[in-house]
C-alpha positions as CSV (number, residue, x, y, z in Angstrom):
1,X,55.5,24.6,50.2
2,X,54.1,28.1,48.0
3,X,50.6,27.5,46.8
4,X,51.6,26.6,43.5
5,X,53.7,23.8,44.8
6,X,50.6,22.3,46.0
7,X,48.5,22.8,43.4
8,X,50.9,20.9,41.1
9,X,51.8,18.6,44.1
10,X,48.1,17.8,45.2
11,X,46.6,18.9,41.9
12,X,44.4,21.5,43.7
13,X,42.6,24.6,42.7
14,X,44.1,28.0,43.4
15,X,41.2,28.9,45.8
16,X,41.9,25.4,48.1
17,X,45.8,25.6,48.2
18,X,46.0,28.5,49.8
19,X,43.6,27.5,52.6
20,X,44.8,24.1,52.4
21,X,47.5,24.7,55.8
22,X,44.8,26.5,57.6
23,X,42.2,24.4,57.4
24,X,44.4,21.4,58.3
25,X,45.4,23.2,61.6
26,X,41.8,23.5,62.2
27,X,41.4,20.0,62.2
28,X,44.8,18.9,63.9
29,X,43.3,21.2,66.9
30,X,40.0,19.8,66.9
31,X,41.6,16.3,66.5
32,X,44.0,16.6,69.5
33,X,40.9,18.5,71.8
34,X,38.8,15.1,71.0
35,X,41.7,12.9,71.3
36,X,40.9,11.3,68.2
37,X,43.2,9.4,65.6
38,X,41.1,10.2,63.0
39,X,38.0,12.7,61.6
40,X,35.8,11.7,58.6
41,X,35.0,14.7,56.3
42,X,32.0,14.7,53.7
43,X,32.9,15.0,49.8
44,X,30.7,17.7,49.4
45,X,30.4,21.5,50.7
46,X,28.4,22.0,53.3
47,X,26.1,24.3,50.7
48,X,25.9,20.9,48.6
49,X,25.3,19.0,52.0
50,X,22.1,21.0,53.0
51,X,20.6,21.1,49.7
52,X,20.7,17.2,49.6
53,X,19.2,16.8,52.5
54,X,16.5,19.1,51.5
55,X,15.7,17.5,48.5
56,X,16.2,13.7,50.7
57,X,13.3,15.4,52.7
58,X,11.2,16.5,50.2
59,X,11.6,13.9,47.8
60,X,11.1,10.0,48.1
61,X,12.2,8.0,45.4
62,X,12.9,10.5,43.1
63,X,9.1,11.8,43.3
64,X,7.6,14.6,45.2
65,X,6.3,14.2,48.3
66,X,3.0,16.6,49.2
C-alpha cells in the first residue's frame, strides 16, 4: 500500500504513514522475541509521557507540591 493509501485508508498523517510498516516490524520482532500474543502501547509520545509524569510528581491534586 503507497503512503497515501494509508493515509486515506487509516486516516493517518503524512509523517506516521510512512513509518507506519517499520515501526510495525519493530513490534512483530519484539512480539515474536517475547513470545507474546499481544503488546499494549501508550496513546501518548513518549515526550508527552515524561512530561506527565513530571508534573504527576510535582503536582498532587492539581496543586504544587514544595
Amino acid at each position: 500500500m503507497s503512503i497515501q493509501e494509508r493515509m486515506e485508508k487509516f486516516k493517518l498523517k503524512e509523517d506516521r504513514a510512512d513509518v507506519i510498516i517499520p515501526a510495525a516490524e519493530i513490534f512483530l520482532m519484539v512480539a515474536r522475541s517475547l513470545d507474546c500474543d499481544s503488546i499494549i502501547v501508550p496513546n501518548i509520545s513518549l515526550a508527552d509521557s515524561i512530561v506527565d509524569g513530571i508534573y504527576r510528581d510535582m503536582t498532587r491534586n492539581g496543586e504544587l507540591v514544595e
